[in-house]
C-alpha positions in Angstrom: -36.3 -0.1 13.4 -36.6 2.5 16.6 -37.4 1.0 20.2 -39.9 2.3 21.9 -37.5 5.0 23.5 -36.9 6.1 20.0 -33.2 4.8 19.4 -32.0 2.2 16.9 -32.3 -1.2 17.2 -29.8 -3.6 16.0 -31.8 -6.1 13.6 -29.9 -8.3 11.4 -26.5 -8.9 10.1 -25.2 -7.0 7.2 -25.1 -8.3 4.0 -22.4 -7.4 1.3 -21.9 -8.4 -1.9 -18.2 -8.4 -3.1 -18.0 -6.0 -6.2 -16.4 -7.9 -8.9 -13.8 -4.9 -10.2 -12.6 -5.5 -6.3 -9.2 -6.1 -6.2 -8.3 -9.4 -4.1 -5.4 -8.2 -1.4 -4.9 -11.4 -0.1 -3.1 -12.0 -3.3 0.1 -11.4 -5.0 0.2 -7.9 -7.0 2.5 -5.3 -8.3 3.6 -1.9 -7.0 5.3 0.9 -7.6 6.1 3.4 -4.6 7.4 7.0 -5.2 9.1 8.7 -2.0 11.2 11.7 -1.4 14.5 11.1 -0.6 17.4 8.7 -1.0 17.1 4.6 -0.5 20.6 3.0 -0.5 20.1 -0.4 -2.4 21.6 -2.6 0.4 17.6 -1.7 2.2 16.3 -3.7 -0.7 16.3 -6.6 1.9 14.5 -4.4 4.3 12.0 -3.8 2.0 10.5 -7.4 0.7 12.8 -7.5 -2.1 11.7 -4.7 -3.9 13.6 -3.0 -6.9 15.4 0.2 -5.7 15.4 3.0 -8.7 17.2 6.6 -8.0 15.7 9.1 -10.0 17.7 12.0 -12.0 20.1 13.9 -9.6 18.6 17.3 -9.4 17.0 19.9 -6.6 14.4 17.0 -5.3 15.8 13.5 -4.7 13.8 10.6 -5.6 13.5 7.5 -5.2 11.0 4.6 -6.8 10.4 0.9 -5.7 9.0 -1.6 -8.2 8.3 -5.1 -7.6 5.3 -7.8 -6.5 4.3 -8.1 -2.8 2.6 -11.3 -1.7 -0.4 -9.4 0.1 -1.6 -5.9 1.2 0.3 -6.9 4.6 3.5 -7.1 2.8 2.2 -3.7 1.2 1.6 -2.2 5.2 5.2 -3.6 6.2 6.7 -1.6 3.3 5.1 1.7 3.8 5.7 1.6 7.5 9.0 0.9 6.9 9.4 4.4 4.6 7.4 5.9 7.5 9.8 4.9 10.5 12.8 6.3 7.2 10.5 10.0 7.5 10.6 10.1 3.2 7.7 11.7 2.0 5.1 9.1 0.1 4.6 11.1 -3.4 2.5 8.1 -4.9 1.8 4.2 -4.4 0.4 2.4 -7.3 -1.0 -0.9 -7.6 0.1 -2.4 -11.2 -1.8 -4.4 -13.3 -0.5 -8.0 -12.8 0.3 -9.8 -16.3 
């Protein structure tokens, strides 16, 4: 609807409908996170208890972490942590749970 000075008007809330393929993030769920680089295991602490995987040694280091977050928060706290470390994300992957 346009005023009468030809703008929009603001007339009525917006109503969504939650897709049911949407993924609930204020739930437990599975991840696995690819950076390059080295983790030393001892961070696995740092980084809610995720497992810590080196890959093969060769020209690019990296490094994979596995495991089951309680919420996308969790998921947040993780990949700023990697972010404050400067390693490269190559891929984050939300696993099917089950």
């Amino acid at each position: 609807m346009l005023s009468h000075y030809g703008k929009p008007v603001y007339t009525g809330g917006m109503k969504t409908i939650p897709s049911a393929s949407r993924h609930a993030f204020d739930s437990p769920a599975r991840y696995r996170i690819s950076v390059q680089g080295r983790i030393p295991a001892q961070w696995c602490d740092c980084l809610e208890g995720m497992t810590i995987t080196q890959g093969p040694p060769g020209a690019v280091p990296v490094t994979t972490l596995s495991g089951e977050l309680p919420d996308q928060a969790a998921l947040v706290g993780v990949l700023n942590t990697l972010y404050e470390l400067r390693l490269p994300m190559l891929s984050v992957e939300r696993l099917n749970v089950g």
